[in-house]
C-alpha positions as CSV (number, residue, x, y, z in Angstrom):
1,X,-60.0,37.2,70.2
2,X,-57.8,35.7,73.1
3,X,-58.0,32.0,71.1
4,X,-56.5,33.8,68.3
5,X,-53.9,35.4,70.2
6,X,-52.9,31.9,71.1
7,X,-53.3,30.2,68.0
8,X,-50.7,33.0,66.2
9,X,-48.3,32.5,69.6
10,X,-48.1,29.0,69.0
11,X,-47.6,29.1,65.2
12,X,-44.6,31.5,66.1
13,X,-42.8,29.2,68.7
14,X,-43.4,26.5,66.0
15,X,-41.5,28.3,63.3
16,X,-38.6,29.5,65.9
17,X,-38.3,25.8,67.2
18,X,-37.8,24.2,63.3
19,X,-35.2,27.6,62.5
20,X,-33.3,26.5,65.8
21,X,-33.7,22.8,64.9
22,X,-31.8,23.4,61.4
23,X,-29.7,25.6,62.5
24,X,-27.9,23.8,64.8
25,X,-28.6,20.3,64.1
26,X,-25.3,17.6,64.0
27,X,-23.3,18.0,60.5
28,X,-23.4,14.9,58.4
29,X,-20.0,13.8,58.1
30,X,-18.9,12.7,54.7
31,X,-16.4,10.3,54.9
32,X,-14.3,10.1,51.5
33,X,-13.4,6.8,50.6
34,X,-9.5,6.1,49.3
35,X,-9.2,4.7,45.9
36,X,-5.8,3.7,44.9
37,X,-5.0,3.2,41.6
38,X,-3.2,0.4,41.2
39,X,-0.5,1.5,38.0
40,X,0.0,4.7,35.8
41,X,0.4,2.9,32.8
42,X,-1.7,3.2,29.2
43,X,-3.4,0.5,28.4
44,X,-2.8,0.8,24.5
45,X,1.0,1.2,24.6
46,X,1.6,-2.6,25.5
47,X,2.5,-5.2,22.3
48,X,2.2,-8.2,24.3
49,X,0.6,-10.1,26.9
50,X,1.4,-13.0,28.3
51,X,-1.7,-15.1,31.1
52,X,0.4,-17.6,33.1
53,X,-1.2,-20.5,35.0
54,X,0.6,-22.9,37.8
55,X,-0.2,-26.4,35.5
56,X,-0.5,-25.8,32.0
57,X,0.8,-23.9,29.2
58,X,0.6,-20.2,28.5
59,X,-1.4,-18.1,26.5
60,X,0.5,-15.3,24.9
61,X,-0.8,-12.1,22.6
62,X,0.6,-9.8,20.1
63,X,-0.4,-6.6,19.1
64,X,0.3,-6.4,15.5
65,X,-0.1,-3.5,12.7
66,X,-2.5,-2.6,16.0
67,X,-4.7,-5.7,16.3
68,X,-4.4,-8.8,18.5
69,X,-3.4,-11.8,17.6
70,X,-2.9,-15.3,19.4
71,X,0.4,-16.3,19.4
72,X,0.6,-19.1,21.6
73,X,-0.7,-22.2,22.1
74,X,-1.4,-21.5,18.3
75,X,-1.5,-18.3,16.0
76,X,-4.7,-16.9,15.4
77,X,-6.8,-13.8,14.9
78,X,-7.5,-12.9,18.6
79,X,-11.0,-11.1,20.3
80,X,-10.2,-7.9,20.3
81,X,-12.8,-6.7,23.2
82,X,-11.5,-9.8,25.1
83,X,-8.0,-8.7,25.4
84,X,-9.1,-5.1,26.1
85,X,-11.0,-6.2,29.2
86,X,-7.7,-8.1,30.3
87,X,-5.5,-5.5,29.6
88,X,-7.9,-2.8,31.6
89,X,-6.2,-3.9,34.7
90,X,-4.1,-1.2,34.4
91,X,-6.3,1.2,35.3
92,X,-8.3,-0.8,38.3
93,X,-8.5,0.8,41.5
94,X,-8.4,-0.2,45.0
95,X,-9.7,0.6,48.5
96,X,-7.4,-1.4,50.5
97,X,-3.5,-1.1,49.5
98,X,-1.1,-3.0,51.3
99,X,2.8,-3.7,51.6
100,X,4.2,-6.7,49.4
101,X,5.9,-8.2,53.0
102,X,4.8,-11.4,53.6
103,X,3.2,-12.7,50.0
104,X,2.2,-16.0,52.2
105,X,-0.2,-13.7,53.7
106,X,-2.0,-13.0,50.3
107,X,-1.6,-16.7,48.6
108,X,0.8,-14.8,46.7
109,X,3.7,-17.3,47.1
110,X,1.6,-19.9,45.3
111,X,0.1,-17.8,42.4
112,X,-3.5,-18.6,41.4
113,X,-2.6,-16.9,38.0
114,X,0.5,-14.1,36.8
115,X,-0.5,-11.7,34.0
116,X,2.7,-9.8,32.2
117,X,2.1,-6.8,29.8
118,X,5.1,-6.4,28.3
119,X,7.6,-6.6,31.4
120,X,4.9,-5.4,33.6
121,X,3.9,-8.4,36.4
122,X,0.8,-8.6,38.0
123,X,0.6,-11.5,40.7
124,X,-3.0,-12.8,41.6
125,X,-3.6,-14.7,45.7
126,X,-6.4,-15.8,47.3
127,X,-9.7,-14.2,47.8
128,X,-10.8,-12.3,50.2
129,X,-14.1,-14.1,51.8
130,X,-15.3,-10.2,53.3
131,X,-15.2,-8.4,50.2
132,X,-15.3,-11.1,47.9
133,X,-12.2,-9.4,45.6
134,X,-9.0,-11.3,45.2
135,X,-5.4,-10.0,46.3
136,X,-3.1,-8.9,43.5
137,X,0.6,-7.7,44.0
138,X,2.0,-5.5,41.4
139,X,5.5,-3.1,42.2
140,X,6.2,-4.2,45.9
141,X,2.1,-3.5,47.1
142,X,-1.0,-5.8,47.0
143,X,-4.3,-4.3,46.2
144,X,-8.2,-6.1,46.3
145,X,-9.3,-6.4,43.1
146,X,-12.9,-7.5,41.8
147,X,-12.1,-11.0,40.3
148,X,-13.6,-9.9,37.1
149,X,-10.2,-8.9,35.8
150,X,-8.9,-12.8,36.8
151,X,-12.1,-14.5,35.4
152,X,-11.6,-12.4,31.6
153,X,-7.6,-13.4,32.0
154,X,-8.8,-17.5,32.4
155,X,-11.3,-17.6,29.5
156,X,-10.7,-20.7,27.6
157,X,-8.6,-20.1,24.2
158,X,-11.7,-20.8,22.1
159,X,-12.7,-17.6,23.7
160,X,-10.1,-15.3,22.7
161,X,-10.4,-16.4,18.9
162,X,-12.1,-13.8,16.9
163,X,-15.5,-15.1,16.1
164,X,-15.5,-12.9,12.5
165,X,-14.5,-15.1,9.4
166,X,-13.1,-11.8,8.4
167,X,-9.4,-9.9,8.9
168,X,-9.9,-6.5,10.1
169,X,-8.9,-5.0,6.8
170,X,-10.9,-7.6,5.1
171,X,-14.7,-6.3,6.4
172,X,-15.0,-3.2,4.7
173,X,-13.8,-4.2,1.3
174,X,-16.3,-6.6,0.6
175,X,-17.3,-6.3,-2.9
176,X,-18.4,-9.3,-4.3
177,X,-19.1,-13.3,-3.9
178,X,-17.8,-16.5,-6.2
179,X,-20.9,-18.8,-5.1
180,X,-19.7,-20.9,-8.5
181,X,-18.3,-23.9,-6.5
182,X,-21.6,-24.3,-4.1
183,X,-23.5,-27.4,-5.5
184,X,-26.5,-25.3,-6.2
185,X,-25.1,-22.9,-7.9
186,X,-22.9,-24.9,-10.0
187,X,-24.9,-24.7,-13.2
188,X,-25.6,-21.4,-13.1
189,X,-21.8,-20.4,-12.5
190,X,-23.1,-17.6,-9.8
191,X,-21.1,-14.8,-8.9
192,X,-22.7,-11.5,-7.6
193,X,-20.7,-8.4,-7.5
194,X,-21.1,-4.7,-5.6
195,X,-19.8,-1.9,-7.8
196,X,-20.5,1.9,-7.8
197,X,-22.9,0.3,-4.8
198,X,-24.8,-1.4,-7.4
199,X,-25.3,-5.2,-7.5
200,X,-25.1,-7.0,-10.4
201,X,-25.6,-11.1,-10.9
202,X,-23.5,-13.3,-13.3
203,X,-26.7,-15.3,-14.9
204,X,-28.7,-13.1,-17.4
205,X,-31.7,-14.1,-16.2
206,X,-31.2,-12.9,-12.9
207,X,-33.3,-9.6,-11.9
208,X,-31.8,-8.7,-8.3
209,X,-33.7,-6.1,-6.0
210,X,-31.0,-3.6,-5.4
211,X,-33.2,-3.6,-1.7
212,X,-33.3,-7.0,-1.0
213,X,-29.4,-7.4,-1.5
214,X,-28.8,-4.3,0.0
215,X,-30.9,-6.3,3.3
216,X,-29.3,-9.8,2.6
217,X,-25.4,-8.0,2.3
218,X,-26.3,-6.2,5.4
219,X,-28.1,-7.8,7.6
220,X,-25.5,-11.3,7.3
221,X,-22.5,-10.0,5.8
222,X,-21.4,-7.2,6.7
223,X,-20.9,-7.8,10.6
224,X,-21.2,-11.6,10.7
225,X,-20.6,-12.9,14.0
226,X,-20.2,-16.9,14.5
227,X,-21.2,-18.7,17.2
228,X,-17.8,-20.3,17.9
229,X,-14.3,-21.3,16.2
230,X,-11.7,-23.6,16.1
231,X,-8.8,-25.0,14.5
232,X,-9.3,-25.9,11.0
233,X,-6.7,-28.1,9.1
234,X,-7.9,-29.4,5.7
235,X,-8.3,-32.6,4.9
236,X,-5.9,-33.2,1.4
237,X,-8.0,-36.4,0.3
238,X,-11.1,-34.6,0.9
239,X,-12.9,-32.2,-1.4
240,X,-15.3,-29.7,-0.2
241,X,-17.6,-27.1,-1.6
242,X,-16.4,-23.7,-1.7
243,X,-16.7,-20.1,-2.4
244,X,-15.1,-16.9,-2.4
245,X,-15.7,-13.6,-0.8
246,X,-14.3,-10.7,-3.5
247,X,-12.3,-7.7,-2.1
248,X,-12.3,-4.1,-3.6
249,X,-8.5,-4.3,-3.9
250,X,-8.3,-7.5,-6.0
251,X,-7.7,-10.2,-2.8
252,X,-10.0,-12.8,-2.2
253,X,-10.8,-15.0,0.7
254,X,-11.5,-18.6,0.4
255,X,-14.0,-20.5,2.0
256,X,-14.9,-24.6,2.3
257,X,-18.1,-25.5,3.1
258,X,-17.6,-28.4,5.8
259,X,-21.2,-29.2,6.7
260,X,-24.4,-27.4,5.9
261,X,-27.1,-28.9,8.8
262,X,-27.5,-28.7,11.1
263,X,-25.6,-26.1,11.7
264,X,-22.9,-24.3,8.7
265,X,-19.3,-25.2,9.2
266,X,-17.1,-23.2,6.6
267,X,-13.5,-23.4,7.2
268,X,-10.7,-20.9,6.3
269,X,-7.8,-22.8,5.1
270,X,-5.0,-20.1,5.0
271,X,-6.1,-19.1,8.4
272,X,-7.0,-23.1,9.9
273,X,-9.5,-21.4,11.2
274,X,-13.3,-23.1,11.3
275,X,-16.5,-21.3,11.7
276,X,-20.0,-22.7,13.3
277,X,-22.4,-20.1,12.0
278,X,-26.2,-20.6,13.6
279,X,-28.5,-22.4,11.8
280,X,-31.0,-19.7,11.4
281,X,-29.1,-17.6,8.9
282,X,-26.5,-20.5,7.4
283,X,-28.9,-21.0,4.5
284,X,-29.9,-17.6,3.7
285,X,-26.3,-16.7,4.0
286,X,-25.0,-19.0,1.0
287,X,-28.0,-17.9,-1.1
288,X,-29.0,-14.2,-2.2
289,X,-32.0,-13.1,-3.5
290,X,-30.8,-12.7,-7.1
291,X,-34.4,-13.3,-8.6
292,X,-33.8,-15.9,-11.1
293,X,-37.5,-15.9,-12.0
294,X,-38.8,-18.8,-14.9
């Protein structure tokens, strides 16, 4: 009985002893960290950009009709995503904020790069070896920056072309193809047309699956990404194959087929604009499964 006593004792001083440990254990302090943003502005009420380097030319955007376009070192459809990421600077934050004093301090009296949205000016120094963030003065203060927002500004220009063949009004009006001009269609004078979301195929003997052109106008055309661009500027002397894409409101867009292997190269002569489309789906992309049969 006295062992039990004992045993019920001790449980009790146990359960006191954790109540007092809780009770008046030390507070975790919880420090809140300072973030300050570094502008109020919106990103999507700025028309142009302008990415400035010390030792060679600029690159300068326009928003237009409210897509991106290239403007300089040549004119050309832009990435649209690319610019975005540039232009999210705006609403970067910072932990450290400092007075725009001594811009020697920073490397900011020797820009590494200058970014302008509109008339706003965004300065970028030297990095910070600590943090690994760069310095960046904007209206009189210097913030650190993840250098993210420099590497997206300093992308070559191939990167900022817009890798679709396609205007943005262009895409979703697709309605048709003139493959005629291709050097295997030639004889058969092939044109295949989307109407009432119905294909039909210009040679009478053709029998197309409304499912496999469904997969082949899907799956390739209608979000066709290249692997890269460039400039484009036709050769008079020379004459390519070629073929049209048909547009619900009467337009269409004209293609030249450069090169076929190993990799296609079609080439957009009112844009000067040439496409390297991958190798895997260059064939299949020329050539639907209209079902000629015997």
């Amino acid at each position: 009985m006295k062992s039990r006593w004992l045993v019920n004792i001790l449980l009790l001083a146990l359960v006191l002893g954790i109540g007092a440990f809780i009770k008046f254990r030390p507070q975790q302090v919880v420090v809140k960290e300072t973030a300050y943003e570094v502008t109020s502005l919106k990103l999507a009420t700025f028309t142009k950009l302008s990415i400035e380097f010390p030792a060679k030319a600029p690159m300068v955007f326009e928003k237009i009709d409210g897509y991106w376009y290239i403007a300089q070192p040549y004119k050309a459809r832009a990435d649209q995503m690319l610019v975005m990421r540039t232009l999210s600077l705006v609403a970067a934050k910072s932990a450290q904020k400092f007075p725009a004093t001594d811009l020697a301090q920073f490397g900011l009296d020797q820009p590494k790069l200058k970014l302008k949205f509109d008339n706003e000016e965004f300065i970028f120094g030297i990095f910070n070896p600590v943090s690994s963030e760069q310095y960046v003065a904007y209206n009189n203060n210097v913030y650190l920056l993840p250098v993210t927002y420099a590497e997206n500004a300093q992308s070559p220009i191939e990167e900022f072309l817009d890798k679709s063949p396609f205007k943005p009004d262009e895409q979703k009006k697709i309605s048709g193809f003139d493959f005629s001009h291709l050097e295997q269609w030639e004889e058969t004078r092939l044109n295949v047309d989307l109407t009432d979301g119905k294909w039909t195929a210009s040679p009478a003997k053709a029998k197309p699956s409304q499912n496999d052109m469904n997969e082949w106008f899907d799956s390739l055309w209608r979000n066709i990404s290249v692997l890269r661009v460039e400039a484009y500027k036709p050769d008079r002397k020379a004459t390519y194959p070629s073929f049209e894409v048909k547009l619900s409101d009467g337009r269409k867009v004209h293609f030249d087929k450069i090169q076929e292997s190993p990799e296609l190269l079609l080439g957009r002569p009112d844009e000067g604009m040439m496409y390297h489309v991958p190798p895997d789906i260059g064939f299949t992309l020329l050539n639907p499964p209209i079902n000629l049969g015997k």
